[in-house]
N, C-alpha and C positions, 0 to 999 in steps of 0.2 A: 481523609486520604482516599486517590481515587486511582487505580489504576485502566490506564488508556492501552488500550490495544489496537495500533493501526495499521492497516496494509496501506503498501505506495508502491508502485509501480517502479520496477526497480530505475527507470531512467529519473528518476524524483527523487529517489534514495537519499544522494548524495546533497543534493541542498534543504531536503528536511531536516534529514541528520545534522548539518554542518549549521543551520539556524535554531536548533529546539536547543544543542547544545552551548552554542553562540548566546542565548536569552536564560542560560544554567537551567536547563534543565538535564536530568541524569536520563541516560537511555540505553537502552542493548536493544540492536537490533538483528534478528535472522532470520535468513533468508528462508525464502519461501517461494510455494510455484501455486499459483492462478488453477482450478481447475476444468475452465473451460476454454482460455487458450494454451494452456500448461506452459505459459511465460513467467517470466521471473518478477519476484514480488519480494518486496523487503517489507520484515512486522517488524514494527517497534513498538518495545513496552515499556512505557513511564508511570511512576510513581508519580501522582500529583496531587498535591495539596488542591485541596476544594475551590480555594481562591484563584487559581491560576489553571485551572481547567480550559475556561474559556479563551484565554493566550494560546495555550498550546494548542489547541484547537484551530484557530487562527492561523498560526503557523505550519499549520500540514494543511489547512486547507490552500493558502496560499501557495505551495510548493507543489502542489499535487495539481496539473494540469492532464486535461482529459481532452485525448488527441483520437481522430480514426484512422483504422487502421483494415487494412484488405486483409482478409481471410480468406485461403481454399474451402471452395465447399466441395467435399466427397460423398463419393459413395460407398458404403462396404464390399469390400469384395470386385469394386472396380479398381481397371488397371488407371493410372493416375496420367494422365497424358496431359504436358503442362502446355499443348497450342492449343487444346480444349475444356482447359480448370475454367471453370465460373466460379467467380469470390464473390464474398459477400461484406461490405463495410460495417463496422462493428464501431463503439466507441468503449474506448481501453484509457487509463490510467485514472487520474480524480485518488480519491481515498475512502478507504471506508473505516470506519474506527468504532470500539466499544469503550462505553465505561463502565467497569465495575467498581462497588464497592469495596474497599479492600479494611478485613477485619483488626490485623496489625501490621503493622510495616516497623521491621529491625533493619538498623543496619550497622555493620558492625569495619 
């Protein structure tokens, strides 16, 4: 048994979730914030059998699309005058995931 921990970009949320649980797999997912554009990010953690790692895997890869996106670049302590913000394009969503080993798994 393997527990997946995966961040997704919260505009991906909704059809990762709606397909890992579509292909049965059990999941909770909470919300979460990015800390470097402190945008919103959904983790999900599944229990997963050894066998079926690489499905679920599959499944958030696919749903997780990595889009760019314009960011303000500041400066501290400057006044923020938006006919003069210079952005900078960044690429935001994709997924990132761990897996650990997991020593026993109850469920009751």
């Amino acid at each position: 048994m393997k527990l997946i921990i995966a961040i997704v970009n919260n505009d991906d949320a909704h059809f990762v979730n709606t397909s890992l649980t579509g292909a049965g797999f059990h999941i909770t997912k909470i919300s979460s914030t990015g800390g470097f554009l402190l945008s919103g990010n959904s983790t999900f953690l599944l229990g997963v059998d050894e066998s079926r790692i690489d499905e679920a895997l599959e499944i958030i890869k696919t749903h997780s699309k990595r889009r760019t996106q314009n960011v303000p670049l500041t400066v501290p302590g400057a006044m923020a005058n938006s006919a003069m913000m210079n952005t900078a394009s960044v690429t935001v969503g994709g997924a990132t995931a761990f897996i650990i080993d997991v020593e026993k798994y109850i469920r009751f």
